[in-house]
C-alpha positions in Angstrom: 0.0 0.0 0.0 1.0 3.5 -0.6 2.0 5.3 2.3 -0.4 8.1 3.2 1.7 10.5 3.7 4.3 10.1 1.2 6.5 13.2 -0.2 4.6 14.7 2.4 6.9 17.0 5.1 5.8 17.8 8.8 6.6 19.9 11.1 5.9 18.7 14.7 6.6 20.3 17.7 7.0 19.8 21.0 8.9 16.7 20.7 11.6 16.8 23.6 10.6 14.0 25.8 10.9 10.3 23.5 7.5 8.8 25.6 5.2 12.1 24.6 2.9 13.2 22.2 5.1 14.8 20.1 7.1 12.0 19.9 4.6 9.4 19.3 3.3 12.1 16.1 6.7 12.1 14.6 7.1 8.4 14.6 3.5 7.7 13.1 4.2 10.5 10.7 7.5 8.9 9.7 5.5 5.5 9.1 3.4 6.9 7.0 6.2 8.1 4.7 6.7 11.9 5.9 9.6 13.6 5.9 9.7 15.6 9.8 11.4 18.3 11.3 10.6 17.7 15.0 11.3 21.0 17.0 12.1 20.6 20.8 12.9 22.4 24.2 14.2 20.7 26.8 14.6 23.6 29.0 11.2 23.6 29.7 10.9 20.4 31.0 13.9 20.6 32.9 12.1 23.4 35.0 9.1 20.8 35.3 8.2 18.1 38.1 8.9 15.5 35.7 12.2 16.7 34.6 13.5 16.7 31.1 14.5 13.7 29.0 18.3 13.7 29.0 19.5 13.4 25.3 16.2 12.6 23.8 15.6 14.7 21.4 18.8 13.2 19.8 17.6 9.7 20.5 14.6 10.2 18.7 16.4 11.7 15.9 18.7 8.6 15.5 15.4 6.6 15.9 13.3 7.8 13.2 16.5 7.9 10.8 17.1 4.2 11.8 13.9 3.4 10.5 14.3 5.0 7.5 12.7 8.6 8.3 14.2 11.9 6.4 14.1 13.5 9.8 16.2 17.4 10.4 15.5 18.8 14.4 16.0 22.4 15.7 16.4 23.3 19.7 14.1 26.9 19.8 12.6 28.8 22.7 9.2 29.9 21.6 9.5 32.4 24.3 11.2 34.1 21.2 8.6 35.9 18.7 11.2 35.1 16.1 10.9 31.1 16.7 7.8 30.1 14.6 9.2 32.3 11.3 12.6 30.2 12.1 11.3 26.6 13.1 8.9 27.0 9.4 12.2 27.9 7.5 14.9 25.5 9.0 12.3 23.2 7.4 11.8 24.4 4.4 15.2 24.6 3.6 15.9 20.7 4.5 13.2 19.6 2.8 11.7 22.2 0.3 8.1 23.0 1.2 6.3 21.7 4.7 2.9 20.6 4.2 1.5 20.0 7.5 2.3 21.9 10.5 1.6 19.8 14.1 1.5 22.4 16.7 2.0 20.0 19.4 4.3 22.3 22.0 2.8 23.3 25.4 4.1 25.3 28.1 2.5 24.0 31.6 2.3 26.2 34.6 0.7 25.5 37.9 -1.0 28.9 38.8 -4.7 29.2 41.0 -6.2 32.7 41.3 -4.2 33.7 44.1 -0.7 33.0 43.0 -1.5 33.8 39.4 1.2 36.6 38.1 1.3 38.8 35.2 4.7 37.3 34.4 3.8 33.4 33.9 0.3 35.0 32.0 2.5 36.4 29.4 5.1 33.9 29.0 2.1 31.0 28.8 0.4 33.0 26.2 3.8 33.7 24.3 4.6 30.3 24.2 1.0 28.5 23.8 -1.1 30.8 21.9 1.5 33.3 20.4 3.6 31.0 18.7 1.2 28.7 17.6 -0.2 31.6 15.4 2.4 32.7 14.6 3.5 29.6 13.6 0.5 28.6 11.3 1.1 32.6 10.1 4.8 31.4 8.7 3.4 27.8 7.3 0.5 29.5 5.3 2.5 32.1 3.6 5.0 29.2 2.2 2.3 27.0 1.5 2.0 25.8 -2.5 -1.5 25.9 -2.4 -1.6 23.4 -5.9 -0.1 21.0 -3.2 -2.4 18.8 -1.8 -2.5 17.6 2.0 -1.9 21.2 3.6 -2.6 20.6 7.3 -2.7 22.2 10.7 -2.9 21.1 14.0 -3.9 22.7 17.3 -4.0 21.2 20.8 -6.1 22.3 23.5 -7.2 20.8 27.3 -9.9 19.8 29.2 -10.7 23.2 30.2 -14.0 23.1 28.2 -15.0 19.7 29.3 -14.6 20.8 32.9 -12.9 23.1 35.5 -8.9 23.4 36.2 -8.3 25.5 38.8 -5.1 25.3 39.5 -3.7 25.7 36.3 -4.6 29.0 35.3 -2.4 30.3 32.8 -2.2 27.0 31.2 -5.8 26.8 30.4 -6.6 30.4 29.4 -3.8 29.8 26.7 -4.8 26.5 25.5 -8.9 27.8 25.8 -7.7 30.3 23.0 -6.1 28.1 20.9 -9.4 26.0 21.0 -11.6 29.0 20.3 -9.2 30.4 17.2 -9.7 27.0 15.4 -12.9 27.3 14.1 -11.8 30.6 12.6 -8.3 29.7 11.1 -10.2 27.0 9.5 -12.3 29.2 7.6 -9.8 31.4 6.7 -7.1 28.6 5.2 -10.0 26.2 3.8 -10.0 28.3 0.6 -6.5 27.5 0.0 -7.0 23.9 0.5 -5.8 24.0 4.2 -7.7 22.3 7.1 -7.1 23.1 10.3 -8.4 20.9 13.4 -7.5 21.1 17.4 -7.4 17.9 19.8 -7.5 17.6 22.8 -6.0 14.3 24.1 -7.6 14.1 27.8 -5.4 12.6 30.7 -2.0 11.6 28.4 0.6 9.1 30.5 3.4 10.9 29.4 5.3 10.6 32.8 3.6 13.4 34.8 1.5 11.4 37.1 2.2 10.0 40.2 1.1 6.5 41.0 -2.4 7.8 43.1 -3.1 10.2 40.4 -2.4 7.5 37.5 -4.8 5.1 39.4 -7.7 7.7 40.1 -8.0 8.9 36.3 -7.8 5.3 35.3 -10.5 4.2 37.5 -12.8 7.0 36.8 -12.2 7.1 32.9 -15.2 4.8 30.7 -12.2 3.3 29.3 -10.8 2.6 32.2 -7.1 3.3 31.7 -5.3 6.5 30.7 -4.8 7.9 27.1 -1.4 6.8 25.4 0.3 9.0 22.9 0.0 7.0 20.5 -3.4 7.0 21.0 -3.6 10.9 20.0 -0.8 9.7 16.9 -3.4 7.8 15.0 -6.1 10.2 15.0 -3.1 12.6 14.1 -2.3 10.3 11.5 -5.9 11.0 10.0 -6.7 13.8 10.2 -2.6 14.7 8.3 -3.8 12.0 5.9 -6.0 12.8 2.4 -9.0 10.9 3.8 -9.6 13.9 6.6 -9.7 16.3 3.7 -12.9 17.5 4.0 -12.7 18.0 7.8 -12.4 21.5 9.3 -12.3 23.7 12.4 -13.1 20.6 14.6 -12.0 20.2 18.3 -11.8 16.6 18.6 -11.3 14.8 22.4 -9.6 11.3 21.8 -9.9 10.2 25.6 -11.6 6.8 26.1 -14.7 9.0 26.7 -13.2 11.1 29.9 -14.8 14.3 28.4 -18.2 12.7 28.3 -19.0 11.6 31.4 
């Protein structure tokens, strides 16, 4: 069979830490036949509970070449307005043209209404919400619009299935990029460009702790945490020519966590 995304090339990002999303997206997209720039940060993580993933980005860059992917990576602080323009060209010029654009990247903050500040505000939207448009700003102005399979991919939360509290800046960010989609979709659907959001529910990426782990499992339908490579296939899809005609959609792929 023809591989669905062949002479395809993606740009993912957020792919620092080898057993997360981003991760999981670059590998299916590299199965499918894609060429992949995979964009990372580990300087984020390493400020993070879970730490970062010492030497993964390059692990994952010798991985996907061992299996045959065509696979370039950049290290870029999207704290920096200049980052999206640079992560869309580095990519371009290893492969040509980029065709999809996976916006996978996240800042996370831990922030409740009392010890919510102006600076983590900013630097959550700058990173979440300002660089992902600015990022789908630099994709569509390259974009061949006689190529088929133009694509882009937003991710939001939980934060319109039910409340967060406690992670303030995190949400407000990610709530925008949820509410934008419909609206970017309608803007790039002329030029043959869908755009879609998910939102993956509870994700074992290596953030829980055991208690926590066990409580979403036992109160999810499905009865065990999302995987990321549960949120790669339906990335797969919607990147692939059968999703074509699908458009400014949040879509939840959580075991049914968001409709309890």
């Amino acid at each position: 069979m023809t591989e669905p995304l062949q002479n395809r090339v993606v740009v993912v990002t957020g792919a620092s830490r080898r057993n997360a999303i981003g991760a999981a997206i670059a590998r299916r997209a590299v199965a499918d036949g894609a060429a992949v720039l995979l964009h990372t940060w580990s300087a984020h993580d390493a400020e993070q509970p879970w730490g970062a993933d010492v030497g993964g980005p390059e692990a994952l860059l010798a991985e996907l070449r061992e299996d045959g992917g065509r696979v370039e990576h950049l290290s870029a602080d999207f704290a920096d307005p200049g980052t999206p323009t640079a992560v869309i060209a580095t990519a371009r010029d290893a492969f040509g043209h980029v065709d999809a654009l996976v916006a996978n990247h996240a800042r996370s903050s831990l922030q409740d209404l009392e010890q919510l500040t102006a600076a983590e505000l900013d630097l959550s939207f700058a990173v979440n919400t300002r660089a992902s448009l600015l990022l789908v700003q630099a994709f569509a102005a390259q974009h061949d619009d006689d190529r088929p399979g133009g694509r882009v991919l937003l991710f939001t939360s939980g934060q319109y299935h039910g409340a967060m509290p406690a992670e303030l800046p995190y949400i407000a960010s990610k709530a925008a990029l949820h509410e934008l989609t419909r609206s970017l979709a309608v803007h790039l659907m002329p030029r043959r460009i869908t755009v879609n959001c998910i939102n993956p529910g509870p994700n074992d990426t290596g953030y829980a702790d055991d208690a926590g782990r066990a409580a979403v499992a036992a109160a999810n339908p499905g009865a065990r945490w999302g995987a990321p490579a549960d949120t790669a296939r339906l990335a797969g899809w919607l990147l692939s020519d059968e999703a074509d005609w699908v458009t400014g959609q949040t879509i939840a792929s959580d075991g049914g966590w968001s409709a309890r």
